[in-house]
Every structure is written in structure tokens, then in C-alpha cells.
N, CA, C and O atoms as a GROMACS GRO file, in nm:
protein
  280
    1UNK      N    1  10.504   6.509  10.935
    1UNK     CA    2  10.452   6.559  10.810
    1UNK      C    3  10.329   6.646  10.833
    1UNK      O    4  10.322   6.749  10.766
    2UNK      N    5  10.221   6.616  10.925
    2UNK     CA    6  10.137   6.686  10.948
    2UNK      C    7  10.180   6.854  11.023
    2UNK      O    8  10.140   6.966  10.993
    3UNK      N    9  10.266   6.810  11.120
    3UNK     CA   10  10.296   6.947  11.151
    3UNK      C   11  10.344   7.062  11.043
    3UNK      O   12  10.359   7.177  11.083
    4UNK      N   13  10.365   7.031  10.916
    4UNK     CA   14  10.420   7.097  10.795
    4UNK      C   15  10.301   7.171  10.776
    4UNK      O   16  10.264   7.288  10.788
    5UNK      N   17  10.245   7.037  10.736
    5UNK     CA   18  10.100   7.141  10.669
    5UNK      C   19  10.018   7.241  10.760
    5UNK      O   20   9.975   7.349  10.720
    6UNK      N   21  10.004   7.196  10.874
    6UNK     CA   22   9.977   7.263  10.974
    6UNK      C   23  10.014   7.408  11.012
    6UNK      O   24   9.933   7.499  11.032
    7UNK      N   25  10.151   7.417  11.019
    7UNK     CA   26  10.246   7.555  11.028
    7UNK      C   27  10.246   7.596  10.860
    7UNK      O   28  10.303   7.704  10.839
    8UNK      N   29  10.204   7.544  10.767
    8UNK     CA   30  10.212   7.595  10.646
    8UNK      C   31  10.042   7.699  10.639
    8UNK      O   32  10.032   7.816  10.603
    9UNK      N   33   9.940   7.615  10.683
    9UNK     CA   34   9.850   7.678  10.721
    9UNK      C   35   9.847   7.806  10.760
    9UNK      O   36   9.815   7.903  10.691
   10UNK      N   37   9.887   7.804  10.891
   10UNK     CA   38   9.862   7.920  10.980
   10UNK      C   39   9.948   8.019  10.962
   10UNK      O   40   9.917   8.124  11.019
   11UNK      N   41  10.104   8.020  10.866
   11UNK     CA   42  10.141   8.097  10.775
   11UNK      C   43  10.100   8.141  10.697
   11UNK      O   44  10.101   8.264  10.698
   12UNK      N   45  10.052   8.089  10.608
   12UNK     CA   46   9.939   8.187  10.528
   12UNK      C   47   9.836   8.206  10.560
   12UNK      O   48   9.774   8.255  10.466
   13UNK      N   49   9.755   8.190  10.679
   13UNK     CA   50   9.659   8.262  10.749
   13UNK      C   51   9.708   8.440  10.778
   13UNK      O   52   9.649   8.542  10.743
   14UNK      N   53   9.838   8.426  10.855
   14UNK     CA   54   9.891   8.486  10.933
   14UNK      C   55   9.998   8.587  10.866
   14UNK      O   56  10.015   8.706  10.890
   15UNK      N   57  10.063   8.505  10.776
   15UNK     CA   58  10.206   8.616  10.696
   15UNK      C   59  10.108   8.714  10.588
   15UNK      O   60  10.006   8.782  10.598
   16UNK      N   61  10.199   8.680  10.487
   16UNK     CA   62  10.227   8.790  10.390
   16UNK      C   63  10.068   8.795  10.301
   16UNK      O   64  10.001   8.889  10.257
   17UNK      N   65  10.047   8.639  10.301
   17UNK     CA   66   9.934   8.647  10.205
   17UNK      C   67   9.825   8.690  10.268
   17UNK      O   68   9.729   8.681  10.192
   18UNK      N   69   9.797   8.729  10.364
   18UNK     CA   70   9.671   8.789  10.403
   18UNK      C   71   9.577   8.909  10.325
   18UNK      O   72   9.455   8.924  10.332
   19UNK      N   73   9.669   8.984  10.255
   19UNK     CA   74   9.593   9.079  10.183
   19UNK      C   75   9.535   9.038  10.050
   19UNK      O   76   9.488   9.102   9.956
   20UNK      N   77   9.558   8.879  10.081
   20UNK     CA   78   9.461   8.858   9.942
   20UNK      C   79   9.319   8.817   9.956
   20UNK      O   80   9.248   8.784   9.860
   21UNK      N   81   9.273   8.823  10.108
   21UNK     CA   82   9.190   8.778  10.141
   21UNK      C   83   9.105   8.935  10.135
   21UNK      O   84   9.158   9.046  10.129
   22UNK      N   85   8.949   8.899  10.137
   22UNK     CA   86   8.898   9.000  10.119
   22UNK      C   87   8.863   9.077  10.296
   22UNK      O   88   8.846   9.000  10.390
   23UNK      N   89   8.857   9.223  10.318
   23UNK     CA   90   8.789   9.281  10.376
   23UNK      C   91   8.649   9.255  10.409
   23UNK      O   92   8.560   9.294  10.333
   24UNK      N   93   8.612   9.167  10.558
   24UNK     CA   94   8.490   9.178  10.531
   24UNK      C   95   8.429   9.182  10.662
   24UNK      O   96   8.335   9.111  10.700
   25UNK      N   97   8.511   9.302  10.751
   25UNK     CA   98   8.442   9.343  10.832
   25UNK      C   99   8.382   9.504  10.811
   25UNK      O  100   8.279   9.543  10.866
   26UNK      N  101   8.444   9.565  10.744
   26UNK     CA  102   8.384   9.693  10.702
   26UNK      C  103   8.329   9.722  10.580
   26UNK      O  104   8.376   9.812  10.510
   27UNK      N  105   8.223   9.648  10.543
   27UNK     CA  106   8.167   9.669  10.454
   27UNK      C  107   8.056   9.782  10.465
   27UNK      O  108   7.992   9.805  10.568
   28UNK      N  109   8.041   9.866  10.312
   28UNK     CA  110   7.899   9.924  10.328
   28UNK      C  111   7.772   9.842  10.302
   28UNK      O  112   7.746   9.747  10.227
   29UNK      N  113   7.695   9.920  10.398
   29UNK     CA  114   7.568   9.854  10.348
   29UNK      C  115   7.478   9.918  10.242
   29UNK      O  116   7.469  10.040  10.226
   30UNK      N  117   7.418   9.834  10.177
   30UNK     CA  118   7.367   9.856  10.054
   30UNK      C  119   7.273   9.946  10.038
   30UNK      O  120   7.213   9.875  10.118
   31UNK      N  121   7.210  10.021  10.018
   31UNK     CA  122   7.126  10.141   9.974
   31UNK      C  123   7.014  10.085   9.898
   31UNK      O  124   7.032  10.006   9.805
   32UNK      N  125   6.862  10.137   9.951
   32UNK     CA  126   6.756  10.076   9.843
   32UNK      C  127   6.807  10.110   9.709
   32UNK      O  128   6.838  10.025   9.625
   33UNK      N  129   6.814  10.248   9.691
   33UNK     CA  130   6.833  10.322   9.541
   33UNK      C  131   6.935  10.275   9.470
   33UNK      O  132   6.935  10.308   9.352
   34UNK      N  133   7.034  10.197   9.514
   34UNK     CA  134   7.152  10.133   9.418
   34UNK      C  135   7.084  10.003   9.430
   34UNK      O  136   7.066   9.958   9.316
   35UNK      N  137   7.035   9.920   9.526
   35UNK     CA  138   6.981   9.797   9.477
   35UNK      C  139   6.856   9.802   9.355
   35UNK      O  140   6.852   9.716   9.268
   36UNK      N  141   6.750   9.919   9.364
   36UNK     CA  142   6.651   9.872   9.296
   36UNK      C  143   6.709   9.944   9.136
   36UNK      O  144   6.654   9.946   9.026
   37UNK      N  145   6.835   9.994   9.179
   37UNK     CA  146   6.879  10.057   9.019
   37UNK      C  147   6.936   9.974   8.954
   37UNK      O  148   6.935   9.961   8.831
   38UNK      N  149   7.020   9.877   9.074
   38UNK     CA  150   7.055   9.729   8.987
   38UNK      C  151   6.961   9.652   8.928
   38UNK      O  152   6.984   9.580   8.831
   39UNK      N  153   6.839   9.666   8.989
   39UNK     CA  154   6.788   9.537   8.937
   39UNK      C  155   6.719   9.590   8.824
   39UNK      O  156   6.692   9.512   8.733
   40UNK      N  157   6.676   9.748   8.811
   40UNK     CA  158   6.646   9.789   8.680
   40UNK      C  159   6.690   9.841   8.592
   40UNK      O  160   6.625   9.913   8.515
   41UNK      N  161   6.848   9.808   8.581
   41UNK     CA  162   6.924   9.834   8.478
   41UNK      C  163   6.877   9.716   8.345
   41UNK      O  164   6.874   9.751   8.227
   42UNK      N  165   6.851   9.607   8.380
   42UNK     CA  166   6.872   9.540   8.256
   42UNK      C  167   6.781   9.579   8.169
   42UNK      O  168   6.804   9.611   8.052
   43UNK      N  169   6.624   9.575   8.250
   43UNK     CA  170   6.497   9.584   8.215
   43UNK      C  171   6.531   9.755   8.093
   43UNK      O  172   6.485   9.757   7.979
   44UNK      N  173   6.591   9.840   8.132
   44UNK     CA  174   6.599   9.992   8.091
   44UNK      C  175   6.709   9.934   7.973
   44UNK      O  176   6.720  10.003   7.871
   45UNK      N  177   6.769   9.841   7.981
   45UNK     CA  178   6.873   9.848   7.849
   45UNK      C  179   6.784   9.778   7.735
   45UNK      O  180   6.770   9.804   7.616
   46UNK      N  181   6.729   9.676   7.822
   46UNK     CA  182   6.641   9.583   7.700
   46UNK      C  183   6.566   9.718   7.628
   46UNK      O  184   6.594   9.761   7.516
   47UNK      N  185   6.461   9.774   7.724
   47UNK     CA  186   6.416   9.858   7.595
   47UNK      C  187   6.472   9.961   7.511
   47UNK      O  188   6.419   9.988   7.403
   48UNK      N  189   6.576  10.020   7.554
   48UNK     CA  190   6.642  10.113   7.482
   48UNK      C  191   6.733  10.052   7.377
   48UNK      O  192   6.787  10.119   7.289
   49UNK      N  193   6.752   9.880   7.398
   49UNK     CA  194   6.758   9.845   7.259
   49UNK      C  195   6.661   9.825   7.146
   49UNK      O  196   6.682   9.822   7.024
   50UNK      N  197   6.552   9.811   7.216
   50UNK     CA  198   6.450   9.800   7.147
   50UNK      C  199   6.368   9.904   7.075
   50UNK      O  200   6.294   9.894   6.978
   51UNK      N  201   6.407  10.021   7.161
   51UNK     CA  202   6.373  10.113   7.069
   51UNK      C  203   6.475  10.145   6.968
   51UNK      O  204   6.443  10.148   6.849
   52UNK      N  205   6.608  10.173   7.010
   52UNK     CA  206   6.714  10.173   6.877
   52UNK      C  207   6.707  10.058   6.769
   52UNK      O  208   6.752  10.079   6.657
   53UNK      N  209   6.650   9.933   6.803
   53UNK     CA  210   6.602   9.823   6.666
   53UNK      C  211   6.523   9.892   6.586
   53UNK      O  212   6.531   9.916   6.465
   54UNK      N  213   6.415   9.935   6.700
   54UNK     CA  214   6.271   9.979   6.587
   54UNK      C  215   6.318  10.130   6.537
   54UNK      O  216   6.251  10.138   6.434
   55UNK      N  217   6.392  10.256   6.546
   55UNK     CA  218   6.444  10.340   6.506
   55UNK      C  219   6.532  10.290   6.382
   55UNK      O  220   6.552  10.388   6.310
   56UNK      N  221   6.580  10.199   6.341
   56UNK     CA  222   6.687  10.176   6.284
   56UNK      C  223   6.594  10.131   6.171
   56UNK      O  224   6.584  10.178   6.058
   57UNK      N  225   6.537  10.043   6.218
   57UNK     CA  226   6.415   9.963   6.127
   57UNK      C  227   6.343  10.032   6.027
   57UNK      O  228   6.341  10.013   5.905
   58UNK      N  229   6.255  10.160   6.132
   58UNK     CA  230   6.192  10.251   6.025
   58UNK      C  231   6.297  10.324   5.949
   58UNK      O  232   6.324  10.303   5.831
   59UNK      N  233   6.359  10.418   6.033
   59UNK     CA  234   6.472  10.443   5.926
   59UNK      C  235   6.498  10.347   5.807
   59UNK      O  236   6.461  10.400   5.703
   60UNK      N  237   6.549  10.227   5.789
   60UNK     CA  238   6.566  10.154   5.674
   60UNK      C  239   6.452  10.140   5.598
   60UNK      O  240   6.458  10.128   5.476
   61UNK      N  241   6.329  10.141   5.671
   61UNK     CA  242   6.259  10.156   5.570
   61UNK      C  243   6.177  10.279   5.491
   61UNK      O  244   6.079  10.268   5.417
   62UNK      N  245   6.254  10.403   5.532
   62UNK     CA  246   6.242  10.532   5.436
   62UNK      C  247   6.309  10.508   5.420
   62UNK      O  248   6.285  10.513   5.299
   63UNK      N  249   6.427  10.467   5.423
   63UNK     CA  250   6.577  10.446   5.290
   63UNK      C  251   6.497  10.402   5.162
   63UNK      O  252   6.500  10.457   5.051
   64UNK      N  253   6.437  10.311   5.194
   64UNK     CA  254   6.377  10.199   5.084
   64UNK      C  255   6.270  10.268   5.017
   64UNK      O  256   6.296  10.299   4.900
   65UNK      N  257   6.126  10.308   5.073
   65UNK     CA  258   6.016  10.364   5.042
   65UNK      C  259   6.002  10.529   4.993
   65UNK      O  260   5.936  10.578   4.901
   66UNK      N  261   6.089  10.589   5.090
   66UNK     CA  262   6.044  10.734   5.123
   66UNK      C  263   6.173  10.785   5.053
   66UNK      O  264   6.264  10.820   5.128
   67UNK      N  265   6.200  10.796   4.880
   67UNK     CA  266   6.298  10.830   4.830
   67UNK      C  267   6.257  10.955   4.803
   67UNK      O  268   6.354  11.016   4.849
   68UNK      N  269   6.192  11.030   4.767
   68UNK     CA  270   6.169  11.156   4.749
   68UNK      C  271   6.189  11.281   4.856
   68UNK      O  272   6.186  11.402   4.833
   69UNK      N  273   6.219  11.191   5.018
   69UNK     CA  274   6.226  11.249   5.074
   69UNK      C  275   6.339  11.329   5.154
   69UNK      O  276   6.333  11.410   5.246
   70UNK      N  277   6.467  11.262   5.066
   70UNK     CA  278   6.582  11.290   5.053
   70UNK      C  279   6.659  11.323   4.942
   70UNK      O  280   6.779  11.349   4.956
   0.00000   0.00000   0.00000
């Protein structure tokens, strides 16, 4: 019974399924400028939501206040 699992092993080490395994002798290596762009992507979204809140905000509030001005 052990020899099953055994040769079942090293068949799928060895056959067909191998390409599901990842590549990981040729990898690139990472670049400062894509790492430090990763890490300041979030920081750049937070505020550019934050400025589209506060854009939206004042806007609503010349909807409300600033009627003459439309």
C-alpha cells in the first residue's frame, strides 16, 4: 500500500501535473520604483478619495446655499 502512494507521489511530481506548479527559478527581481510605488499606491488613493469626498461635499453645498449661482 505504501508503495502506491509513493509512485503516486513521484508521478505527480514528475508527469503531467507539473505545470501547475509555479516557476520559481526565473524569477525577476524586483525594482525599487515598483516596490516603493506599491507601497504608495494606497496612501495616493486614500487621498484622492478624500479629496473627491471634500469636492463632492462643497459642491453639495452650493447646490444648497449658492442658488443664485446657477
Amino acid at each position: 500500500m505504501t508503495h502506491r502512494v509513493h509512485d503516486n507521489v513521484e508521478m505527480s511530481l514528475r508527469g503531467k501535473s507539473r505545470a501547475r506548479f509555479a516557476d520559481l527559478h526565473n524569477l525577476q527581481k524586483p525594482r525599487w520604483r515598483d516596490a516603493l510605488v506599491a507601497l504608495a499606491a494606497p496612501a495616493k488613493r486614500v487621498h484622492e478619495y478624500r479629496n473627491l469626498h471634500k469636492s463632492m461635499f462643497y459642491e453639495a453645498l452650493c447646490d444648497i446655499d449658492c442658488k443664485d449661482r446657477k
